[in-house]
Structures are given as structure tokens and as C-alpha cells.
ROMAR-562094 format. One record per residue (C-alpha): x, y, z; residue number from 0. Coordinates in Angstrom, 3 decimals, decimal comma, padded with zeros to 6 digits, m for minus. Layout:
BEGIN
site X X&Y Y&Z Z&k NUM
...
//
This chain:
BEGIN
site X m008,658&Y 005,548&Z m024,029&k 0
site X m007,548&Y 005,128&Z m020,575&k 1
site X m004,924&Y 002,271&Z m021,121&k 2
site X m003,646&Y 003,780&Z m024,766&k 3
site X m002,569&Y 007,313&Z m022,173&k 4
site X m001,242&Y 004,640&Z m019,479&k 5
site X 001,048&Y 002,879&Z m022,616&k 6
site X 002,090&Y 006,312&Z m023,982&k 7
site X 003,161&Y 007,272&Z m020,213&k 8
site X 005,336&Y 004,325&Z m019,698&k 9
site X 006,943&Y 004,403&Z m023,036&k 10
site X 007,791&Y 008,142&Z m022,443&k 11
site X 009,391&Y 006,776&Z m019,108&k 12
site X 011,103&Y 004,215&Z m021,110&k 13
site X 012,988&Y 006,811&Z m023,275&k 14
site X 014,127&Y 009,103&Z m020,848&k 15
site X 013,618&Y 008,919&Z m016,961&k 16
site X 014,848&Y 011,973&Z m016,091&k 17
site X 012,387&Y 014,175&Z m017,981&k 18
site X 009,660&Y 011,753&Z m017,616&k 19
site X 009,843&Y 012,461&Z m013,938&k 20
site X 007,794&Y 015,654&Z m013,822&k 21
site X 005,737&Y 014,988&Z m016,937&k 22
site X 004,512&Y 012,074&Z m015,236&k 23
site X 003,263&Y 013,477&Z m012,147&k 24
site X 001,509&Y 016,305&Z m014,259&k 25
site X m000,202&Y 013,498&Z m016,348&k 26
site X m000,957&Y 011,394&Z m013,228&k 27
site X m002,648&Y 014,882&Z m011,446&k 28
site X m005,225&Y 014,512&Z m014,035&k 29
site X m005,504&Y 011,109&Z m015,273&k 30
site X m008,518&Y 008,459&Z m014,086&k 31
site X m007,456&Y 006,722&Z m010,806&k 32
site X m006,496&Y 003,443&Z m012,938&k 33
site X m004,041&Y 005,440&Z m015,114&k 34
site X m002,586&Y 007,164&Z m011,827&k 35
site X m001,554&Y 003,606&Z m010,175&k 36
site X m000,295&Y 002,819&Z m013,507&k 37
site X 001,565&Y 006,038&Z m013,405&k 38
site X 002,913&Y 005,758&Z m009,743&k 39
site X 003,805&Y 002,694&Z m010,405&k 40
site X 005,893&Y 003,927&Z m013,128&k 41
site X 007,144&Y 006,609&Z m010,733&k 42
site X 007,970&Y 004,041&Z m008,400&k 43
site X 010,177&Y 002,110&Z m010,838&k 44
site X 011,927&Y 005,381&Z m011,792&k 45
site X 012,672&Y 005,770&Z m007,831&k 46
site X 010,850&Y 008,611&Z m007,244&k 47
site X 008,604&Y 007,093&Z m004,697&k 48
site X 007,644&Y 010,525&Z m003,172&k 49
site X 005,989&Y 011,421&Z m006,250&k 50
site X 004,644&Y 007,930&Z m006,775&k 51
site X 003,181&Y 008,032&Z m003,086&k 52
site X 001,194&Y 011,456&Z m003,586&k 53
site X m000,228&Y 009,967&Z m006,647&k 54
site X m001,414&Y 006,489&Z m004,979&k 55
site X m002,082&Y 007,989&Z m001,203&k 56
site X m005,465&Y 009,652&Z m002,131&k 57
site X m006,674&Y 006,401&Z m003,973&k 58
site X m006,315&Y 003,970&Z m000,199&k 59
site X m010,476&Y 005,416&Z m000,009&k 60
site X m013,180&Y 004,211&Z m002,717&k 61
site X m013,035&Y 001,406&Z m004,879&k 62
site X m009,699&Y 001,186&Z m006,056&k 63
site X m008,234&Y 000,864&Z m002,038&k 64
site X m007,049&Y m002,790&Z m002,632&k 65
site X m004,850&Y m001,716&Z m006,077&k 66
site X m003,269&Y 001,424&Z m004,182&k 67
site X m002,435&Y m000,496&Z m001,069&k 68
site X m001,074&Y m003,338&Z m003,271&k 69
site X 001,104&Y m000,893&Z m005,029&k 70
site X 001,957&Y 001,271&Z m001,856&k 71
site X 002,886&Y m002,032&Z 000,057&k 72
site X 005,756&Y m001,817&Z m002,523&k 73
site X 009,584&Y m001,936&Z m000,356&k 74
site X 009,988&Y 000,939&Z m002,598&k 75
site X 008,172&Y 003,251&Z 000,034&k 76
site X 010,002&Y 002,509&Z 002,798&k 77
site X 011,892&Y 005,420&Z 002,691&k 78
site X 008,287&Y 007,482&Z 002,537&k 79
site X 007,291&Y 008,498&Z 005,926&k 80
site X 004,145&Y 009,760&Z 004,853&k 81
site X 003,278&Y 006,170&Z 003,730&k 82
site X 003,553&Y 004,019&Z 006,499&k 83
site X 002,076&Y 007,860&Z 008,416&k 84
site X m001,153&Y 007,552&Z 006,542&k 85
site X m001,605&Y 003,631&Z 006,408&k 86
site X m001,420&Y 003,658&Z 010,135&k 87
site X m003,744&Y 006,600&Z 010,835&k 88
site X m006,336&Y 005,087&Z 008,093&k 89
site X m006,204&Y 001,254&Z 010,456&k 90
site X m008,188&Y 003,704&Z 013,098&k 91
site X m010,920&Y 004,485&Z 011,277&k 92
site X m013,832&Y 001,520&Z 010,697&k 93
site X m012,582&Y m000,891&Z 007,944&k 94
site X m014,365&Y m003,946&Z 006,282&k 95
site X m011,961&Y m006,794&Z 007,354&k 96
site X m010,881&Y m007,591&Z 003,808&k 97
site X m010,005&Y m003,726&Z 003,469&k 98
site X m008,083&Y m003,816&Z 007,335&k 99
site X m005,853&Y m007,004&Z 006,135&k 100
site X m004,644&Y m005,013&Z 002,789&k 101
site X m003,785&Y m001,946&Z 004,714&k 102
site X m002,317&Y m004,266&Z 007,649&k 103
site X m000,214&Y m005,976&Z 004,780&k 104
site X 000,744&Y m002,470&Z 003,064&k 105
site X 001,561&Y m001,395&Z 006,198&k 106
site X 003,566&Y m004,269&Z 007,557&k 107
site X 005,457&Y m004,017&Z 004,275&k 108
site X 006,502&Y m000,420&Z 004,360&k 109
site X 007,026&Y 000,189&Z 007,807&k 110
site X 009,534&Y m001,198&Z 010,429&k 111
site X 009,414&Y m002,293&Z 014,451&k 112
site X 006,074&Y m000,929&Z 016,356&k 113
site X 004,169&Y m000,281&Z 013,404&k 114
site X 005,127&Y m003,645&Z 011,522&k 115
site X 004,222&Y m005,151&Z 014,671&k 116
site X 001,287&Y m003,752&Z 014,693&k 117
site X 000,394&Y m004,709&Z 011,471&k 118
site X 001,001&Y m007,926&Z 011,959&k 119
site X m001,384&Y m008,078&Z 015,032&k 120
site X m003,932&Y m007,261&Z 012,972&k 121
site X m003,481&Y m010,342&Z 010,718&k 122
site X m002,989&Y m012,213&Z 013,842&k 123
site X m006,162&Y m011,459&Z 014,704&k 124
site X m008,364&Y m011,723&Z 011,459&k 125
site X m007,111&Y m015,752&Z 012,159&k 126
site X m009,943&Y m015,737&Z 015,209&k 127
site X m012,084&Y m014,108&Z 013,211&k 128
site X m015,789&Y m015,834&Z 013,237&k 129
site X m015,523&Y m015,280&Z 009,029&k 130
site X m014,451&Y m017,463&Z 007,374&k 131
site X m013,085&Y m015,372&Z 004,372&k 132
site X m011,911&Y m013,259&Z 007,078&k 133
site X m009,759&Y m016,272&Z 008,642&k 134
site X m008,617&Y m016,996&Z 004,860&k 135
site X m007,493&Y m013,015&Z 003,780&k 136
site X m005,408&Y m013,296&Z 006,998&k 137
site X m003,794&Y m016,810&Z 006,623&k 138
site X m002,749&Y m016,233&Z 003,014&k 139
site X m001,372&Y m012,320&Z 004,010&k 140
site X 000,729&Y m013,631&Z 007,448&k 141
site X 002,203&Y m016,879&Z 004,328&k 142
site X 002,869&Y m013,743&Z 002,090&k 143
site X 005,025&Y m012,266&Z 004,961&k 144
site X 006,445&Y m015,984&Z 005,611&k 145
site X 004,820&Y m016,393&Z 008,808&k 146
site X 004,070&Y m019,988&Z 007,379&k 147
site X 003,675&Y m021,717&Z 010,971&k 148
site X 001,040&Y m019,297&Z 011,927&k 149
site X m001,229&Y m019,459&Z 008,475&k 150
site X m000,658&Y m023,150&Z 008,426&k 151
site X m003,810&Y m024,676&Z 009,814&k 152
site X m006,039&Y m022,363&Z 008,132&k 153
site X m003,854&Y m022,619&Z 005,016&k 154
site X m003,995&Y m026,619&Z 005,196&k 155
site X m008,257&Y m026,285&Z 005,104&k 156
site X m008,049&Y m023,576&Z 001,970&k 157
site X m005,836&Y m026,347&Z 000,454&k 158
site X m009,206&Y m028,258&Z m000,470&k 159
site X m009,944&Y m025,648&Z m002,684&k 160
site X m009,700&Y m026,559&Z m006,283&k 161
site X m009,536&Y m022,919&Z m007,308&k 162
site X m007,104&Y m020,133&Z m007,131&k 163
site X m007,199&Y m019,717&Z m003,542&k 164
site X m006,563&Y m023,266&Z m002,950&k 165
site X m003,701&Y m023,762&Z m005,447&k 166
site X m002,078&Y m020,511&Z m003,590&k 167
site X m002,374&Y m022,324&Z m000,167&k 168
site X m001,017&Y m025,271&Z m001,520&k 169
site X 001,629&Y m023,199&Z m003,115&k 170
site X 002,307&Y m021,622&Z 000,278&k 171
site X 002,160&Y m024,743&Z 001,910&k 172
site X 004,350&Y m026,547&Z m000,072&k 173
site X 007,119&Y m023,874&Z 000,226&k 174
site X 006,604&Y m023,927&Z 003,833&k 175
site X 007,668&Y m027,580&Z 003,966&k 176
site X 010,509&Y m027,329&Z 001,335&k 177
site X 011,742&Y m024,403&Z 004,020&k 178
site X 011,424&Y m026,605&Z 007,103&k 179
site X 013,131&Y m029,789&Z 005,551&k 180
site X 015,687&Y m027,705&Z 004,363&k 181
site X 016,197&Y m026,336&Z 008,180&k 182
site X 016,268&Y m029,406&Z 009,231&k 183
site X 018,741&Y m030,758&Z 006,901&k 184
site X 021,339&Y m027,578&Z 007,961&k 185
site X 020,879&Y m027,977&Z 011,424&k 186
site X 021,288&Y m031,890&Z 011,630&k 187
//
């Protein structure tokens, strides 16, 4: 099945990079849109993040958008133009706002100056959103870009949470502190 042909492809990357290269963009071409992240993720790994980038690209649409953006918010496509190209074109268009924070955190990630700036306006904002999901996407993307003071009061209410999200904000919050009492100490 579909994760058996995802195995096979990263053991054949495993063995030999340099002739997995090609073979793995072939496979990917064809492959179901889980196997292709799998695959440019592979790609990525094997620094060929052009190839990995026209594999996860046409995936940002449909219902594996959060996966590709996660993967394509990857440092490794800096060097991509087309990346941070696309991402930006694609916050134009109408977005849900959980969809609009992903690509704003993809974005932010793979792009530098006006466009990361940019990005990160658009988490600014979701923080004033009237949702409250909305506020929480935003708080915990602007603590996974370290922008701790700004996610904090929204982080300190999803705190309360006894689930995932809440042990993640108290995660966040807790390296927040451990940050500014470590500040502190230097600059005393």
C-alpha cells in the first residue's frame, strides 16, 4: 500500500542519494499526495529542495494544505524562490483563518524582510481575532517563531487546558520564562 511504496522510497534514498535523486521525483510524479510529502520530504533531506518544492507546491490547495505547508515551512526552502513566490501570492486569495496562519507561518519561515514581515502581521492579527481558536492558532504560531511576549496573554488562558494544546502553551510558556530569567541574569 501507500506507506509500504513511501518505506521502499526512503530506503532507496538511504542507499544511495545520488541516484535516488531522480528516481524519487519520478515516483513522487505519480504517487498519492501522502506518499509525495513523504517523498519531498525525503528530497528535502537529500538537499534537493527544488525538486522537493515542485512535489509539495501543488498540494498547499485541498485537504492535505496544512501537511505541505508544514513541510514547505522547512529552512530548507529558503533558497527556493518559488516557495516563499507562491505562499505569498496564495495569502491573497480567501483563506479559512486556520489555513491563513499555516501559510503565514510557512511563509514567515521561508522567506526573509518584507515578506516575513508580512507574515508575521498576519499572526499579529489572528490575536484580535473575535475566534477564539483563531486567537489560539495565532498565539501558539507567533511562540513557535519566539515571539513569546506577544502570544503570552493568550498563551497564559490556553494554559488551562488539560490537553495537548494546553500542555504546548505551558511548554511555551515555561520556556519563555526560563529565556527571560536567563536575560535577566546576563544583563544584571
Amino acid at each position: 500500500g501507500t506507506w509500504e511504496q513511501a518505506r521502499e522510497l526512503r530506503e532507496i534514498a538511504r542507499i544511495d542519494s545520488v541516484v535516488a535523486v531522480p528516481h524519487l521525483v519520478a515516483a513522487g510524479r505519480d504517487a498519492p499526495p501522502d506518499v509525495q510529502l513523504i517523498v519531498a520530504n525525503t528530497l528535502l533531506d537529500l538537499d534537493a529542495s527544488d525538486e522537493a518544492a515542485a512535489l509539495a507546491l501543488p498540494l498547499i490547495d485541498g485537504p492535505h494544505s496544512a501537511k505541505a505547508l508544514a513541510l514547505l515551512g522547512h529552512k530548507g526552502f529558503r533558497g527556493v524562490a518559488e516557495v516563499a513566490e507562491t505562499l505569498e501570492a496564495r495569502l491573497e486569495q480567501p483563506l479559512d483563518p486556520a489555513a491563513r496562519i499555516d501559510l503565514a507561518m510557512a511563509l514567515f519561515n521561508v522567506s526573509r524582510s518584507k515578506t516575513r514581515f508580512k507574515a508575521r502581521r498576519i499572526l499579529l492579527d489572528s490575536l484580535d481575532s473575535d475566534d477564539p481558536e483563531t486567537r489560539a492558532l495565532g498565539a501558539l504560531a507567533l511562540a513557535e517563531i519566539r515571539d513569546y511576549p506577544t502570544a503570552r496573554p493568550t498563551l497564559q488562558m490556553l494554559a488551562s487546558d488539560p490537553g495537548p494544546r494546553g500542555r504546548l502553551a505551558r511548554s511555551y510558556l515555561e520556556t519563555a520564562d526560563k529565556i527571560d530569567y536567563y536575560v535577566e541574569k546576563l544583563f544584571r
